[in-house]
mmCIF file of the N, C-alpha and C atoms, coordinates in Angstrom:
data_MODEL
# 
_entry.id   MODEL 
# 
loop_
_atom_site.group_PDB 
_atom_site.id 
_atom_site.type_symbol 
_atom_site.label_atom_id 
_atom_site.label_alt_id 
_atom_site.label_comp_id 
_atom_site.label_asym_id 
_atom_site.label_entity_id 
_atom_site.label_seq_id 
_atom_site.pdbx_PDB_ins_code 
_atom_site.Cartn_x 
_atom_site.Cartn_y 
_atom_site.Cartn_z 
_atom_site.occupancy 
_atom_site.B_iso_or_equiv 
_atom_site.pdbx_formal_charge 
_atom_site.auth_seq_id 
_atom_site.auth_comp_id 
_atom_site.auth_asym_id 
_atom_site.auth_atom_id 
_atom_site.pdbx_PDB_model_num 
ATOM 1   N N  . UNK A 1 1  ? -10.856 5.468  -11.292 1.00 0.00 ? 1  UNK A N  1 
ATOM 2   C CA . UNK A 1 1  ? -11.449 6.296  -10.277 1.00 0.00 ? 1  UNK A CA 1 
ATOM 3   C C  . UNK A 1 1  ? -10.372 7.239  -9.732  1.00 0.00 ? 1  UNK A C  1 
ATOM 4   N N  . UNK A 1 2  ? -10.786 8.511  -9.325  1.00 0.00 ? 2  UNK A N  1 
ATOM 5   C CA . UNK A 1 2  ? -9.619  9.458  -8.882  1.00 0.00 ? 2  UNK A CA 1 
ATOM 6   C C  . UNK A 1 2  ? -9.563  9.304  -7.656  1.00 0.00 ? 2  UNK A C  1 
ATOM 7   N N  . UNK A 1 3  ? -8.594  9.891  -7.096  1.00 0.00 ? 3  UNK A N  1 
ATOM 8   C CA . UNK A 1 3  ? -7.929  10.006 -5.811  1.00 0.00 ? 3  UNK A CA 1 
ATOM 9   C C  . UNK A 1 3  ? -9.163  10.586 -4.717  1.00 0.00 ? 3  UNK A C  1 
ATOM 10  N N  . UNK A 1 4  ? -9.587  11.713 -5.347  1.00 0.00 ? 4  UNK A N  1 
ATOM 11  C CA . UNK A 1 4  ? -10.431 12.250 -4.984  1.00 0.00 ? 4  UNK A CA 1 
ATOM 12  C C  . UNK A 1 4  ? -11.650 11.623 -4.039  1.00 0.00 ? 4  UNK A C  1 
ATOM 13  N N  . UNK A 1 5  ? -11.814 11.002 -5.123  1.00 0.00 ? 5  UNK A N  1 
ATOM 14  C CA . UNK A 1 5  ? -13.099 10.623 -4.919  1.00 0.00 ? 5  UNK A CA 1 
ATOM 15  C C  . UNK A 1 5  ? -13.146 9.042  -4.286  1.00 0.00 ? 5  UNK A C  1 
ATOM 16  N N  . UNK A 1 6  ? -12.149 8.526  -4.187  1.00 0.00 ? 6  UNK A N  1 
ATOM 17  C CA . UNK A 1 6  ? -11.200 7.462  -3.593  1.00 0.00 ? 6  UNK A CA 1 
ATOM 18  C C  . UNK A 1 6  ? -11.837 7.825  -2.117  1.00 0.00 ? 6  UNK A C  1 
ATOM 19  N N  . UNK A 1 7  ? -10.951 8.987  -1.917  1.00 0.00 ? 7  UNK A N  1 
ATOM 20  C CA . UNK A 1 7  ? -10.998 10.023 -0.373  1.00 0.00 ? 7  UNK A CA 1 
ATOM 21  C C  . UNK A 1 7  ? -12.307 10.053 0.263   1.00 0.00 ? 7  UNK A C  1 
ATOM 22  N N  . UNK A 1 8  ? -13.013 10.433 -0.780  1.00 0.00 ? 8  UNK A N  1 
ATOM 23  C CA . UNK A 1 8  ? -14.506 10.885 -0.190  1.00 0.00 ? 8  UNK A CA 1 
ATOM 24  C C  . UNK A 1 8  ? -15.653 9.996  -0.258  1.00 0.00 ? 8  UNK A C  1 
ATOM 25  N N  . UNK A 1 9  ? -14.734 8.568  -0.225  1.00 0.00 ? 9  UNK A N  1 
ATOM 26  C CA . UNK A 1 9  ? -15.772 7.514  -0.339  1.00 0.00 ? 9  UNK A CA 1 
ATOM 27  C C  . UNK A 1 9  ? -15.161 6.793  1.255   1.00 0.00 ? 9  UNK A C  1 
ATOM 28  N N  . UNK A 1 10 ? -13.667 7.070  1.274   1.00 0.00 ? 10 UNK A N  1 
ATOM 29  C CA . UNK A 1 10 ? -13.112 6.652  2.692   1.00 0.00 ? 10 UNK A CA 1 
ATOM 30  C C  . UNK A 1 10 ? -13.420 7.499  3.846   1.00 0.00 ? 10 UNK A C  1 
ATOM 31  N N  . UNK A 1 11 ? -13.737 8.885  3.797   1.00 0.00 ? 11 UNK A N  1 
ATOM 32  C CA . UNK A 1 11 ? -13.775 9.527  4.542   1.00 0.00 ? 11 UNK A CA 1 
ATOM 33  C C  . UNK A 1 11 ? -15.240 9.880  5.490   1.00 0.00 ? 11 UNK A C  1 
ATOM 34  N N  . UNK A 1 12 ? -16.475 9.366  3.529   1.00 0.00 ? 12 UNK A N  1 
ATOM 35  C CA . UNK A 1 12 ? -17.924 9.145  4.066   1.00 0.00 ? 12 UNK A CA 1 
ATOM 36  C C  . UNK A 1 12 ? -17.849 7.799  5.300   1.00 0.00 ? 12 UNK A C  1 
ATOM 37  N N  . UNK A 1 13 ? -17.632 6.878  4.541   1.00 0.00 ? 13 UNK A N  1 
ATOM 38  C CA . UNK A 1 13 ? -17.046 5.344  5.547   1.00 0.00 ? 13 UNK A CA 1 
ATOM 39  C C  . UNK A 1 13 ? -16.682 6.233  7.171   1.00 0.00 ? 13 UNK A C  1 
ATOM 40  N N  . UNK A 1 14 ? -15.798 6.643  7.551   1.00 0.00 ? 14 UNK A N  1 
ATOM 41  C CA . UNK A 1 14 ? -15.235 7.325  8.641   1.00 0.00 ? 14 UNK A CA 1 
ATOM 42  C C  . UNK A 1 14 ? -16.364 7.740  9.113   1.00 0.00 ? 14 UNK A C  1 
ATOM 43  N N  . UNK A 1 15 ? -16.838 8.728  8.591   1.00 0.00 ? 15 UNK A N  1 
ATOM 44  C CA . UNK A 1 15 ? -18.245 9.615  9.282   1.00 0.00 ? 15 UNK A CA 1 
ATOM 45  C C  . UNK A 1 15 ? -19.193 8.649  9.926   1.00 0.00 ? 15 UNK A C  1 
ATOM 46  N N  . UNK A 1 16 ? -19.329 7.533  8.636   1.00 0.00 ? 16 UNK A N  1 
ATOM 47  C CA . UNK A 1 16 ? -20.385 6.206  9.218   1.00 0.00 ? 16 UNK A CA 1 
ATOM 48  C C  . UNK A 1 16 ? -20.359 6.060  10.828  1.00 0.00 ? 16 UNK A C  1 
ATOM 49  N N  . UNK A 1 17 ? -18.962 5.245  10.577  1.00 0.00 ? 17 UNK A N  1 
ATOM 50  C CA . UNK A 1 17 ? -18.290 4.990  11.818  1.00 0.00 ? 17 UNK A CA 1 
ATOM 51  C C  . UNK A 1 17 ? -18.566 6.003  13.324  1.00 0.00 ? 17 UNK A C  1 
ATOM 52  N N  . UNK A 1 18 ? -18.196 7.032  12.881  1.00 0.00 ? 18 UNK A N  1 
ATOM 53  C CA . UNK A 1 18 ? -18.166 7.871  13.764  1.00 0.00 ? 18 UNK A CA 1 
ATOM 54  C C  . UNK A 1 18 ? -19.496 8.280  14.496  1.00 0.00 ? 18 UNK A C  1 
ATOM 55  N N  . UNK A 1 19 ? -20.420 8.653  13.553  1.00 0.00 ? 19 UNK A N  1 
ATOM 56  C CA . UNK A 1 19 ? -22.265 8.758  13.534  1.00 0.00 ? 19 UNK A CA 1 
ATOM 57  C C  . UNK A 1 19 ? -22.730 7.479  14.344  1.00 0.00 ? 19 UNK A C  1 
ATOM 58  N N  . UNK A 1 20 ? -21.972 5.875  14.020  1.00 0.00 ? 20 UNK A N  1 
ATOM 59  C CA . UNK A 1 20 ? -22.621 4.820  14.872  1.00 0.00 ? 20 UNK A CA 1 
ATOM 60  C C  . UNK A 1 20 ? -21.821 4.972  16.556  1.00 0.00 ? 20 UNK A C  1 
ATOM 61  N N  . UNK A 1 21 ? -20.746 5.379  16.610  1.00 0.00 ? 21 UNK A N  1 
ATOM 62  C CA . UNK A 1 21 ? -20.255 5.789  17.340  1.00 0.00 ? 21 UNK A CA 1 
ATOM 63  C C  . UNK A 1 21 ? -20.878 6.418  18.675  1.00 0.00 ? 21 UNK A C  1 
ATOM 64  N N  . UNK A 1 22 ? -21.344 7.606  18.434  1.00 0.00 ? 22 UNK A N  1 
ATOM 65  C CA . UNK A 1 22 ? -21.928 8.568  18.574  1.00 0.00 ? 22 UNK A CA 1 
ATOM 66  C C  . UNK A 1 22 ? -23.278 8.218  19.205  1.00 0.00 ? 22 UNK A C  1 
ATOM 67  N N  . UNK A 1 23 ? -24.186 6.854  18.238  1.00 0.00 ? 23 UNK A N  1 
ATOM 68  C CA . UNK A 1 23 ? -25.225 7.150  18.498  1.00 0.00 ? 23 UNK A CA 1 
ATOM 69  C C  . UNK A 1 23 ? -24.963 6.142  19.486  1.00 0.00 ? 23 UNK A C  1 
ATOM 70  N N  . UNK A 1 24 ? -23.927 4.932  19.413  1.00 0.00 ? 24 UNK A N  1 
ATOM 71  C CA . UNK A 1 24 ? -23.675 4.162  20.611  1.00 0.00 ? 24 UNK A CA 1 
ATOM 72  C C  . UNK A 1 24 ? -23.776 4.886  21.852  1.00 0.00 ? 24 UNK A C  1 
ATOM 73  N N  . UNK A 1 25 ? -22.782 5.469  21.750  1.00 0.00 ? 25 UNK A N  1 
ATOM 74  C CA . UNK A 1 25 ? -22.318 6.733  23.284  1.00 0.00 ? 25 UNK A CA 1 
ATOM 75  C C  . UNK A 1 25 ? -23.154 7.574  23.896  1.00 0.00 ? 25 UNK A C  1 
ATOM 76  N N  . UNK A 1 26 ? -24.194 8.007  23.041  1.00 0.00 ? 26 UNK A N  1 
ATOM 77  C CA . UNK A 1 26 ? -25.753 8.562  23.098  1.00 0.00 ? 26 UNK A CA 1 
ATOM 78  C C  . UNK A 1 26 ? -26.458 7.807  23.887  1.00 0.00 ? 26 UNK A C  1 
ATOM 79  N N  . UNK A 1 27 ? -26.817 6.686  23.434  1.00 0.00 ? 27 UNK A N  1 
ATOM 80  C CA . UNK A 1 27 ? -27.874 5.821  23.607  1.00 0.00 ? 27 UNK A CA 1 
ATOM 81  C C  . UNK A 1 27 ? -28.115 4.437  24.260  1.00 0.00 ? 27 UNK A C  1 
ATOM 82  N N  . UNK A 1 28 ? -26.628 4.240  24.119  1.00 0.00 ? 28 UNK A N  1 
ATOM 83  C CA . UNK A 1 28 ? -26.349 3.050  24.398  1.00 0.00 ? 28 UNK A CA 1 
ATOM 84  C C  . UNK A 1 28 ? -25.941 2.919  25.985  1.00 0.00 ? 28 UNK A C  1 
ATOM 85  N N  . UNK A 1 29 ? -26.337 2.285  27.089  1.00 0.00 ? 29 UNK A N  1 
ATOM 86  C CA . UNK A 1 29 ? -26.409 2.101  28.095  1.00 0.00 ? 29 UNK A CA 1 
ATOM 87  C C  . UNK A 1 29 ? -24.865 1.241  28.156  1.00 0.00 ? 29 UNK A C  1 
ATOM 88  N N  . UNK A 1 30 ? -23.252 2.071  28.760  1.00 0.00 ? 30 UNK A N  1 
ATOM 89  C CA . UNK A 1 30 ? -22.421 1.569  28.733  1.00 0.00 ? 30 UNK A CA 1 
ATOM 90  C C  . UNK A 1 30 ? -21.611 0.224  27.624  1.00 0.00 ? 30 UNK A C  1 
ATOM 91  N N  . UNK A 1 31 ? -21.900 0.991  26.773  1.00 0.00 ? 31 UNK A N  1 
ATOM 92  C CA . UNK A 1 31 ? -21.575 0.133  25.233  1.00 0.00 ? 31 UNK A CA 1 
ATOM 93  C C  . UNK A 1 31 ? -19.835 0.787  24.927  1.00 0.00 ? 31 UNK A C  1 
ATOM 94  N N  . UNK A 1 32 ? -19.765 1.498  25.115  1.00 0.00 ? 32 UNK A N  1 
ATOM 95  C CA . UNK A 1 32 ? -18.319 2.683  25.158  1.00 0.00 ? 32 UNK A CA 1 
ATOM 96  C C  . UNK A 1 32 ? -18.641 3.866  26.139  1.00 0.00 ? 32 UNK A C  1 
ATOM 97  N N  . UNK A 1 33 ? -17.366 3.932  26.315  1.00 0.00 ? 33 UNK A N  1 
ATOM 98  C CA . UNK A 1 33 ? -17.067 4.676  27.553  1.00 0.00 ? 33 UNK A CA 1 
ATOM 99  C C  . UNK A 1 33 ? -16.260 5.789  27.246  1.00 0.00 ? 33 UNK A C  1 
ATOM 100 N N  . UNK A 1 34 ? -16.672 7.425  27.925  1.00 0.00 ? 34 UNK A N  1 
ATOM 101 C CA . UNK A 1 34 ? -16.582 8.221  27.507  1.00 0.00 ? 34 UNK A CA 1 
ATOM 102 C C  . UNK A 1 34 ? -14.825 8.826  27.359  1.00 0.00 ? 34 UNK A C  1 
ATOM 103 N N  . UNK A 1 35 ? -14.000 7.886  27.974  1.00 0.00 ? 35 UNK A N  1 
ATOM 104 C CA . UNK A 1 35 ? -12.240 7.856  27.015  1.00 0.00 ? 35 UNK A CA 1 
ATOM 105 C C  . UNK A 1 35 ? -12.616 7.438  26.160  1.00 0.00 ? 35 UNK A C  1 
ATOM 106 N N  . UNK A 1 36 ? -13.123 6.285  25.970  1.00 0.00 ? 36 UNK A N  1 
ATOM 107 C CA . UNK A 1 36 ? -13.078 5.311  24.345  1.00 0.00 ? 36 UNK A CA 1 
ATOM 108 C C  . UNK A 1 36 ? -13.772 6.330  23.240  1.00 0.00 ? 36 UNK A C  1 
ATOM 109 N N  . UNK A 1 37 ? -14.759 6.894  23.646  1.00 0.00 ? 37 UNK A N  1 
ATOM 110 C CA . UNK A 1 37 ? -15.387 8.019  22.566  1.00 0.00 ? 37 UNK A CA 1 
ATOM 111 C C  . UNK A 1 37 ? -14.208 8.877  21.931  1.00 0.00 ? 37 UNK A C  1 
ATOM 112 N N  . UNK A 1 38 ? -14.086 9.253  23.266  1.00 0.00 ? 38 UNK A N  1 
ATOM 113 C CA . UNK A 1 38 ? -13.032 10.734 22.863  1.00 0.00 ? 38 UNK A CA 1 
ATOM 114 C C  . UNK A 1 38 ? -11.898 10.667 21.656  1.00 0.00 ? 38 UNK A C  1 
ATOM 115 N N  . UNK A 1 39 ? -10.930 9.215  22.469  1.00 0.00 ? 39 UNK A N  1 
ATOM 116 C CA . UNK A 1 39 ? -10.075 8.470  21.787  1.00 0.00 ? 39 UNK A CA 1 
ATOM 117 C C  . UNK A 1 39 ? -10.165 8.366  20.403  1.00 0.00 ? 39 UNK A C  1 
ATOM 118 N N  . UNK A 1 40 ? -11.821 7.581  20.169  1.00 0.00 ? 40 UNK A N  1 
ATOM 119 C CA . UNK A 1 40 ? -12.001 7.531  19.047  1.00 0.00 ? 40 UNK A CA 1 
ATOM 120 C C  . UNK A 1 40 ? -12.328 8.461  18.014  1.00 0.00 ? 40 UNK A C  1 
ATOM 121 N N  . UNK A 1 41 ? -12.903 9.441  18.444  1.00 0.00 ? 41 UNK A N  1 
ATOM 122 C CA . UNK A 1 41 ? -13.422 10.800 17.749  1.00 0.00 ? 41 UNK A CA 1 
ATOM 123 C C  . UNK A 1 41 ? -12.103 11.388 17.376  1.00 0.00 ? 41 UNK A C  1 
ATOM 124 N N  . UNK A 1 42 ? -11.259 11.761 17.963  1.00 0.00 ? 42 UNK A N  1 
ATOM 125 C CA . UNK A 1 42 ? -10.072 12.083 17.765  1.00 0.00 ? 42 UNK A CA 1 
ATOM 126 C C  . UNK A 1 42 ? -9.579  11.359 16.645  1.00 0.00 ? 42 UNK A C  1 
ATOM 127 N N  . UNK A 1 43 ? -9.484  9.503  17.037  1.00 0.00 ? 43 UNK A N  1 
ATOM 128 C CA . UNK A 1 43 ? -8.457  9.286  16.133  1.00 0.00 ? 43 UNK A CA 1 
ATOM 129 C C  . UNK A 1 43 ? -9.215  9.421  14.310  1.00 0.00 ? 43 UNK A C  1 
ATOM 130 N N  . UNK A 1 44 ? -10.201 9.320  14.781  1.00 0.00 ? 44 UNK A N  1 
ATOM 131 C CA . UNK A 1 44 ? -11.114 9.343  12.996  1.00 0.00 ? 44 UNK A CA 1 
ATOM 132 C C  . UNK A 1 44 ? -10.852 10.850 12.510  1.00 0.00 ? 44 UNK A C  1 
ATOM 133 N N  . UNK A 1 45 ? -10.805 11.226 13.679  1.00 0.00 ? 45 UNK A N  1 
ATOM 134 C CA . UNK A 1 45 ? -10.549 12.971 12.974  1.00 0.00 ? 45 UNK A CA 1 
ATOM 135 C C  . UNK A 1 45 ? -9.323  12.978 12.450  1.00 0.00 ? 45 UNK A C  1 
ATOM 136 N N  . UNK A 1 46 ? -8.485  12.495 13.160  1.00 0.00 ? 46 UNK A N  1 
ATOM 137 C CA . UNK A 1 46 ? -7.178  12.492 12.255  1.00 0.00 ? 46 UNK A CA 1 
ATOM 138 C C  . UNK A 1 46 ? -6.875  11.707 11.157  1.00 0.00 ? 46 UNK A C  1 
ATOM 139 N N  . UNK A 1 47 ? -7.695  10.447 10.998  1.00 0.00 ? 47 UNK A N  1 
ATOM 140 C CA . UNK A 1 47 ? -7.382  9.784  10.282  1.00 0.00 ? 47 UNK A CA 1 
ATOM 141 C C  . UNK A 1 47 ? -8.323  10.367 8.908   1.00 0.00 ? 47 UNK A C  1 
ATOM 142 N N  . UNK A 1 48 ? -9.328  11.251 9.179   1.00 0.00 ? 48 UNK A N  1 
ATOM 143 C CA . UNK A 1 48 ? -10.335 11.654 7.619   1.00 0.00 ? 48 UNK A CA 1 
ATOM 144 C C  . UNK A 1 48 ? -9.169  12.940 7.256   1.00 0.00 ? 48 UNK A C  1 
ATOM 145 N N  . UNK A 1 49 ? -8.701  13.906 7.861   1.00 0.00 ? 49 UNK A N  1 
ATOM 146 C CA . UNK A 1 49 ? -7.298  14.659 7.373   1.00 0.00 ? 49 UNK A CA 1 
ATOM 147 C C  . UNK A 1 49 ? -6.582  14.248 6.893   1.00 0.00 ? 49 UNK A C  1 
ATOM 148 N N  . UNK A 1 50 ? -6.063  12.907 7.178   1.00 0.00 ? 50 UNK A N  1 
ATOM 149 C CA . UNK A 1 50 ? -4.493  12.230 6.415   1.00 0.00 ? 50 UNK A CA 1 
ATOM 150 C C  . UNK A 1 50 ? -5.190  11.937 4.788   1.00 0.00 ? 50 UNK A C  1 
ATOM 151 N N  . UNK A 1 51 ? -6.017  10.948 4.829   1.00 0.00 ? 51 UNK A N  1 
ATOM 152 C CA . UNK A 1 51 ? -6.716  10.605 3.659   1.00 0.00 ? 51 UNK A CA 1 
ATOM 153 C C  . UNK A 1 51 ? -6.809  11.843 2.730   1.00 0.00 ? 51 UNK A C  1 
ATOM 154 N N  . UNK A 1 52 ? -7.629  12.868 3.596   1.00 0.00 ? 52 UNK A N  1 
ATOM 155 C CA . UNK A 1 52 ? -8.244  14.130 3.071   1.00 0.00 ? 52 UNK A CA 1 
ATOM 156 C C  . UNK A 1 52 ? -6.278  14.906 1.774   1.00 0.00 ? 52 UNK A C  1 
ATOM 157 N N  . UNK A 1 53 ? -5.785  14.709 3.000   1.00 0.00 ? 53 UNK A N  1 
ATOM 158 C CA . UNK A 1 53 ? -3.972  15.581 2.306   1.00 0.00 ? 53 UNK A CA 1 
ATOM 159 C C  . UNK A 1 53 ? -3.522  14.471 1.375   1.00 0.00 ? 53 UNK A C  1 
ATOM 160 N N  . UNK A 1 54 ? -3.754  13.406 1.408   1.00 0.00 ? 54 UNK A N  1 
ATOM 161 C CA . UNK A 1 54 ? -2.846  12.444 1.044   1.00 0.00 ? 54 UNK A CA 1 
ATOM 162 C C  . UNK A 1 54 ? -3.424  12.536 -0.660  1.00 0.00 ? 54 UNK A C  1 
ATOM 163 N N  . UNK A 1 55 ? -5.094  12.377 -0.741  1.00 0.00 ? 55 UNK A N  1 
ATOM 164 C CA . UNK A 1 55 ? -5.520  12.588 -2.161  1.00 0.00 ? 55 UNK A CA 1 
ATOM 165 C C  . UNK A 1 55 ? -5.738  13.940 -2.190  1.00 0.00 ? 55 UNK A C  1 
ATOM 166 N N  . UNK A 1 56 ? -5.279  14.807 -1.814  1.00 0.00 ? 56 UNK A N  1 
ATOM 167 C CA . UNK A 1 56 ? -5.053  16.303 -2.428  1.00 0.00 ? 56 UNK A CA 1 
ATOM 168 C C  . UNK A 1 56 ? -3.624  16.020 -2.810  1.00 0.00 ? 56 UNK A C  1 
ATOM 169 N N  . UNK A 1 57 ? -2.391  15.336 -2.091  1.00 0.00 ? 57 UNK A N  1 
ATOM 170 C CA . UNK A 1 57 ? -1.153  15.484 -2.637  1.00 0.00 ? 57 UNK A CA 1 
ATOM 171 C C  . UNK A 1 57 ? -1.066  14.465 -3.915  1.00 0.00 ? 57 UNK A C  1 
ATOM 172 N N  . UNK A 1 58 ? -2.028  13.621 -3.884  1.00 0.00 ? 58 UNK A N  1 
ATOM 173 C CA . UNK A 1 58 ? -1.975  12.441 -5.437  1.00 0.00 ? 58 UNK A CA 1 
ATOM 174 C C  . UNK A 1 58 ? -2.598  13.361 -6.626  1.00 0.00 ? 58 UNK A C  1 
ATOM 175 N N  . UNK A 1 59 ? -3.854  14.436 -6.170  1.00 0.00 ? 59 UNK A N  1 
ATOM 176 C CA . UNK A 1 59 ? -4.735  14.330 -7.699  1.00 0.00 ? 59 UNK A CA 1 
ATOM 177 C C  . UNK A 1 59 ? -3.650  15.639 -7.843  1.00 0.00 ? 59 UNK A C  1 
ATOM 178 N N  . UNK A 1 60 ? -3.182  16.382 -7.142  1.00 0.00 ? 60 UNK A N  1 
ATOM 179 C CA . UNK A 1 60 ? -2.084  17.490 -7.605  1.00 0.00 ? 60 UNK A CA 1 
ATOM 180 C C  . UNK A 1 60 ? -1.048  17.349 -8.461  1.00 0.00 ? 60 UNK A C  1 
ATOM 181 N N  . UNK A 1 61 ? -0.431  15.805 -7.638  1.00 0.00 ? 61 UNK A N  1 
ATOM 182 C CA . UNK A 1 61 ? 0.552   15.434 -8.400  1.00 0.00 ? 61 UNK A CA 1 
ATOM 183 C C  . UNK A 1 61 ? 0.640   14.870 -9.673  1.00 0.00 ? 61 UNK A C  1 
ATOM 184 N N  . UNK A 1 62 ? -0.688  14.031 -10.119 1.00 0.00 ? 62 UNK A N  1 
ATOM 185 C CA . UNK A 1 62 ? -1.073  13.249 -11.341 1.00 0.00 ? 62 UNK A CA 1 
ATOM 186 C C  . UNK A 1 62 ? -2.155  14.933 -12.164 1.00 0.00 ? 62 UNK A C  1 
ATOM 187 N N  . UNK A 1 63 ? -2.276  15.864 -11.902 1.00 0.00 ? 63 UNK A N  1 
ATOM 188 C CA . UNK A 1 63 ? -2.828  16.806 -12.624 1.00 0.00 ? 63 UNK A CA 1 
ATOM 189 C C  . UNK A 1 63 ? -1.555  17.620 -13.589 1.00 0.00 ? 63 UNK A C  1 
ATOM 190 N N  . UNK A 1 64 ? -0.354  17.527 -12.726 1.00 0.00 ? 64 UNK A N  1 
ATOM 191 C CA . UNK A 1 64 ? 0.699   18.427 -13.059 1.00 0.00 ? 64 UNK A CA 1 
ATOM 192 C C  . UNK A 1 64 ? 1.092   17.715 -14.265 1.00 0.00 ? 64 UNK A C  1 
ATOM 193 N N  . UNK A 1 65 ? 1.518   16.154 -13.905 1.00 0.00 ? 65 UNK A N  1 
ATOM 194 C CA . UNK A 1 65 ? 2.267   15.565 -14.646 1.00 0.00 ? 65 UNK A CA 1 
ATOM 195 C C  . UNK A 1 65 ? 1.485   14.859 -15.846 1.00 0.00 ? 65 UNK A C  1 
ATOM 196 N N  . UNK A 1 66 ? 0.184   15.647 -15.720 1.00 0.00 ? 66 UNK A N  1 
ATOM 197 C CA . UNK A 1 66 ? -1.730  15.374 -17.065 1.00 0.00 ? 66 UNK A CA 1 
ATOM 198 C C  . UNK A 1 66 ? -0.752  16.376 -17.452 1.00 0.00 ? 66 UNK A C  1 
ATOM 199 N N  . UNK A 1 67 ? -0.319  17.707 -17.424 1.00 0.00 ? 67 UNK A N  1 
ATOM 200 C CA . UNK A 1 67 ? -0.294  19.289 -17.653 1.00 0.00 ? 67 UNK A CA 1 
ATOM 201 C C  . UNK A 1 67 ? 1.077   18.869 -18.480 1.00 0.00 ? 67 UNK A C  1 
ATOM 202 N N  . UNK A 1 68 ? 1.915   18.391 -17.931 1.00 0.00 ? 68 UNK A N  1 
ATOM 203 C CA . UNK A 1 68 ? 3.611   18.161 -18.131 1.00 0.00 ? 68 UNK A CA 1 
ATOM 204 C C  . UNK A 1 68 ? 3.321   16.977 -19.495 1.00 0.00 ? 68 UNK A C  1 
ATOM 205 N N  . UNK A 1 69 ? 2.988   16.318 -19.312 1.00 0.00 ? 69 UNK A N  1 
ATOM 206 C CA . UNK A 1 69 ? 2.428   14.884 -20.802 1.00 0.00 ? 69 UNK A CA 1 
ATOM 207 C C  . UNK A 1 69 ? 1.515   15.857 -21.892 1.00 0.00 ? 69 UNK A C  1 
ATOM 208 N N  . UNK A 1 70 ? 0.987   16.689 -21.740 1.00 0.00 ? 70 UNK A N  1 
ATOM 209 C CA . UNK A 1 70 ? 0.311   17.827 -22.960 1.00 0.00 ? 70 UNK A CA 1 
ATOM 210 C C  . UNK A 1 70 ? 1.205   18.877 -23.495 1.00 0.00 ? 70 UNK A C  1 
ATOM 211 N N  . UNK A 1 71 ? 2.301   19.453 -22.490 1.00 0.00 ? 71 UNK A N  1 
ATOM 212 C CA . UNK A 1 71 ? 3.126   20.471 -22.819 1.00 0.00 ? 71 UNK A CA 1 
ATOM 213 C C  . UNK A 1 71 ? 2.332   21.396 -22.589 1.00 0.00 ? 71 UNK A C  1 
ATOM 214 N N  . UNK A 1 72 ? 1.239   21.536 -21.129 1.00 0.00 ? 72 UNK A N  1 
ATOM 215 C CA . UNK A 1 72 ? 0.810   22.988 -20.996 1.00 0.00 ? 72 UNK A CA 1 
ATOM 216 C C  . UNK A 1 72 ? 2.299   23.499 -20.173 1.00 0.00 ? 72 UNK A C  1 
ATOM 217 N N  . UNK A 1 73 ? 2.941   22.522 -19.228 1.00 0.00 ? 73 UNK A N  1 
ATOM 218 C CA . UNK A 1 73 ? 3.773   23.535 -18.542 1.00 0.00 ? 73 UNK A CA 1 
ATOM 219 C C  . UNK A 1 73 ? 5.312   22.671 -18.866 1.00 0.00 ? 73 UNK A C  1 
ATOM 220 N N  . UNK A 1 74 ? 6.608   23.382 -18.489 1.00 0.00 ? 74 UNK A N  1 
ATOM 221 C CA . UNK A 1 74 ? 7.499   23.203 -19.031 1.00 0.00 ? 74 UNK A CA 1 
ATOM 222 C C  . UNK A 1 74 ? 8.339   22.279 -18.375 1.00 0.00 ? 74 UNK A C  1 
# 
């Protein structure tokens, strides 16, 4: 399985999270509290970016060195 898609299976997961989150903080009669939202919205946001760079810096790096093992580049 690629990096990629590694990412965008961790990052759907995140959204989950975030969407139950959400509908807690919505709906939910003092279930989380509107620091704890924030907090959390934030930290998932940062944490679906790291994932997001981290398998852009893997499938880049394992594409070059696909490219470098064929002799497209030197």
């Amino acid at each position: 399985m690629s990096s990629m898609k590694i990412a965008g299976i961790i990052i759907s997961i995140i959204l989950v999270i975030w969407a139950g989150a959400s509908l807690a903080y919505m709906w939910g009669d003092d279930i989380i509290s509107f620091t704890n939202y924030i907090k959390l919205t934030i930290t998932l946001a940062i944490l679906a970016v790291v994932v997001g760079v981290i398998a852009l810096i893997f499938s880049e790096y394992f594409k070059e060195k696909k490219y470098k093992d064929e002799k497209f580049l030197d």
